[in-house]
C-alpha positions in Angstrom: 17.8 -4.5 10.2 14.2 -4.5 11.8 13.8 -6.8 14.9 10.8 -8.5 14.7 8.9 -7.5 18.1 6.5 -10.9 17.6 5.9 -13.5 20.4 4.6 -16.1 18.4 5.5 -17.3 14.6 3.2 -17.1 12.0 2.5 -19.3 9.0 1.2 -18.9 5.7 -2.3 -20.1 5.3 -3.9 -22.1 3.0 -6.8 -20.8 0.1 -9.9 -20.6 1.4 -9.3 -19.1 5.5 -11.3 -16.0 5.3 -10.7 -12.9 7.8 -15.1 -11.5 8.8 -16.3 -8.7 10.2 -20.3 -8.6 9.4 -19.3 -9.6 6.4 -16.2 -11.6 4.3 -13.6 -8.8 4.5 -11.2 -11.1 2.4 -8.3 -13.6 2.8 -5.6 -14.3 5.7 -2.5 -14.3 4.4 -0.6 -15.5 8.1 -1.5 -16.2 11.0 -0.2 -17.0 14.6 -1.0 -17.1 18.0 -0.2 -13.5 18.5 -2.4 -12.1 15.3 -2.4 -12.4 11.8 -2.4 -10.2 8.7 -5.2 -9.8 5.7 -5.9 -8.6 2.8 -9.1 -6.3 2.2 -10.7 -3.9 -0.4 -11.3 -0.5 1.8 -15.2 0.6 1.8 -15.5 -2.0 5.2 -14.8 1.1 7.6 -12.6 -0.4 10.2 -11.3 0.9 13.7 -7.7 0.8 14.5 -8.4 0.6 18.1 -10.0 -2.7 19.7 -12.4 -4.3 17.1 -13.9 -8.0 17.0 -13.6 -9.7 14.0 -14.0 -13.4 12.8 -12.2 -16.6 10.9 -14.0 -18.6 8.6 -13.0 -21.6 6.7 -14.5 -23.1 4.0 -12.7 -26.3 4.0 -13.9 -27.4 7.6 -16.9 -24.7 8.1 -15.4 -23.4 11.1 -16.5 -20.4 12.4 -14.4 -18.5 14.9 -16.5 -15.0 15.9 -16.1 -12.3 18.4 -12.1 -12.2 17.9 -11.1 -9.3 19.8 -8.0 -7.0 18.2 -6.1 -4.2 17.1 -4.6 -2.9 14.5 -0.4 -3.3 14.4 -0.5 -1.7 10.8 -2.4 -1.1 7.7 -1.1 -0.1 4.0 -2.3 0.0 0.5 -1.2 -2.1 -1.9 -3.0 -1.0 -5.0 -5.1 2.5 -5.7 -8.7 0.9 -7.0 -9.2 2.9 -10.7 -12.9 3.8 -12.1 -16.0 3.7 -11.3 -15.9 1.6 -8.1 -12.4 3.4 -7.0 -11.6 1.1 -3.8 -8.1 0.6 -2.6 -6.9 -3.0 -1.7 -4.9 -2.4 1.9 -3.7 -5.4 3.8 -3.4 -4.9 7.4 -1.7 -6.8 10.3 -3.5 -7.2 13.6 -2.8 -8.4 17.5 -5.3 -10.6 19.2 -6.4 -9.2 22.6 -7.0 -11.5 25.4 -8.3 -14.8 23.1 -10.5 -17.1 25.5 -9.2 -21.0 25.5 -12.1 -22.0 22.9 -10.3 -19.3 20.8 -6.9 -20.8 20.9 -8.0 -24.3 20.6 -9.8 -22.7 17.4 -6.6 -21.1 15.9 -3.9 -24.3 17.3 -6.4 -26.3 14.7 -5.9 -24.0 11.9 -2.7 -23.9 12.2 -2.2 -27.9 12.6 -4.8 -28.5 9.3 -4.8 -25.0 6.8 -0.9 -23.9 7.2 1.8 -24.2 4.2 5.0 -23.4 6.1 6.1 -20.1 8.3 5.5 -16.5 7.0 
């Protein structure tokens, strides 16, 4: 049995809560105070040292940027086939030192976009 090594719980999100980079990279699947984990088609070249990334929501139009992180772990889930051959990877990230506008930002989420733990 794994132990899981995470300080904070995480909770499934509602559709709609959208991980960012300089673009949409694709949908949060959980997320906590501690990190969260998404789902993205690779082609977005992303670092798996310290990277800033964003949280957007439709629903409410928020707009949380400069999120700074790293990478926990990052798989494929599906090989892409033909002529646009991208793979769809979900990875799993840590925040890094989130200021207090940032928590605020994420304790919100959690209290409006969340459907139960992960």
């Amino acid at each position: 049995m794994t132990r899981d090594r995470r300080n904070y719980p995480r909770y499934r999100l509602n559709e709609g809560v959208l991980v960012t980079r300089r673009h949409v990279l694709g949908p949060i699947l959980n997320l906590g105070m501690g990190g969260m984990c998404f789902e993205y088609f690779e082609g977005e070249q992303l670092d798996h040292g310290p990277m800033d990334l964003g949280i957007f929501s439709d629903r409410t139009r928020l707009l949380l940027s400069g999120i700074r992180a790293t990478t926990v772990y990052d798989i494929v889930l599906e090989q892409g086939e033909g002529f646009l051959p991208l793979r769809r990877k979900r990875r799993a990230i840590r925040f890094l030192d989130l200021t207090p506008a940032q928590q605020q930002a994420i304790r919100q989420l959690l209290t409006t976009h969340t459907m139960g733990p992960a």
